[in-house]
C-alpha positions as CSV (number, residue, x, y, z in Angstrom):
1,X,-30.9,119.2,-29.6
2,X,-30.5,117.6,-33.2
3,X,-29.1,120.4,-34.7
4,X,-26.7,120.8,-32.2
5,X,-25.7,117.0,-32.9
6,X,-26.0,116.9,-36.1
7,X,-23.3,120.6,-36.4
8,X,-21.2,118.2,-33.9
9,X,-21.2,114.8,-36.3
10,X,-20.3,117.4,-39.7
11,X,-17.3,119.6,-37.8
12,X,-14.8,117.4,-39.3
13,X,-16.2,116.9,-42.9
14,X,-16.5,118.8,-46.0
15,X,-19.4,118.3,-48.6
16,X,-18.7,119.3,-52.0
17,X,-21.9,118.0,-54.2
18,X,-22.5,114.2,-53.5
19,X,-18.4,114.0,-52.2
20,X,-18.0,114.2,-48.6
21,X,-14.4,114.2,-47.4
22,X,-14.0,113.0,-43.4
23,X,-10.6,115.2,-41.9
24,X,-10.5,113.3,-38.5
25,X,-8.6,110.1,-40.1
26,X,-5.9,112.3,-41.6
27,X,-5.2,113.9,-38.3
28,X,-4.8,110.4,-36.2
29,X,-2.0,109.3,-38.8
30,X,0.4,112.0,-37.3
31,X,-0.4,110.7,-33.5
32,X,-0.3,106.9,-34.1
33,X,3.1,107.8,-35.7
34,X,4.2,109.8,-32.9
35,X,3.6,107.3,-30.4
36,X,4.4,104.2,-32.2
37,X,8.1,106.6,-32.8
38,X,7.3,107.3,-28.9
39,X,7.9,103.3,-28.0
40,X,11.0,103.0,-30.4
41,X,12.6,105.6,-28.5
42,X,12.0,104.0,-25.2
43,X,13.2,100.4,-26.3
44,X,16.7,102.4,-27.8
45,X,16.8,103.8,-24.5
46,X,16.4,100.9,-22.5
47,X,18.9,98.8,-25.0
48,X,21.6,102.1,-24.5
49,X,21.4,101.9,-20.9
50,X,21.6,97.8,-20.6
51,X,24.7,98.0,-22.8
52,X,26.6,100.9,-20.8
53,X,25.3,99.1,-17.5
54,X,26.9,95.7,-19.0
55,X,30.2,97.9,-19.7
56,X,30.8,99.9,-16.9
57,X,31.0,98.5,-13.5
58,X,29.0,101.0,-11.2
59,X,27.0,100.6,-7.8
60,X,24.0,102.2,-9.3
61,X,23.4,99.7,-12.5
62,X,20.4,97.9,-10.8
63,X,18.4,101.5,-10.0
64,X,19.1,103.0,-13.4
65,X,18.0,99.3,-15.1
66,X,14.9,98.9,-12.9
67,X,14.1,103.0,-13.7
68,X,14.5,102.2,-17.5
69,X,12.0,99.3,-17.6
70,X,9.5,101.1,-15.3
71,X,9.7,103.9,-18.0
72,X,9.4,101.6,-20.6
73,X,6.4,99.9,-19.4
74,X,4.6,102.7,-18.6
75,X,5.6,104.3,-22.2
76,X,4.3,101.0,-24.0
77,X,0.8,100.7,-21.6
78,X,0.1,104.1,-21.6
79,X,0.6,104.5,-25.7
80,X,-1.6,101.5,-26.3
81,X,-4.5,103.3,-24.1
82,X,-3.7,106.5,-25.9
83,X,-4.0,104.4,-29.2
84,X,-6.8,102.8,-28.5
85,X,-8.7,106.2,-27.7
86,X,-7.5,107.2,-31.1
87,X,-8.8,104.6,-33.0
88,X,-12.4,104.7,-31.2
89,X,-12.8,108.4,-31.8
């Protein structure tokens, strides 16, 4: 059972002499980028469609306004949960 451990805790890393390199930080760079760009796109969207709601006089502004911020709530709780698994892996 410590072998197979210790083959789990060194799949990420490379030894070279004394040097060991750790791979897994490199690779949550990309996703903490990706969501953080994930949560920019969700507060353009949300300021696009308050501004063509505040143009445009439609019977549907309310829906489309309260479907917007649902989105954008869920987008920013559910990319802090997805951050926070990130950072404790």
């Amino acid at each position: 059972m410590e072998e197979i451990n210790e083959i789990l805790n060194n799949l990420y890393t490379i030894q070279i002499g004394t040097i060991e390199f750790n791979f897994l930080p490199l690779l949550k760079i990309p996703a903490i980028l990706f969501l953080i760009g994930n949560l920019l796109f969700s507060l353009i969207l949300y300021l696009r469609v308050r501004m063509l709601s505040d143009t445009f006089v439609m019977g549907d502004n309310k829906i489309m306004k309260s479907i917007v911020i649902l989105y954008l709530i869920a987008t920013f709780l559910l990319s802090l949960v997805a951050m926070l698994f990130l950072i404790l892996s």
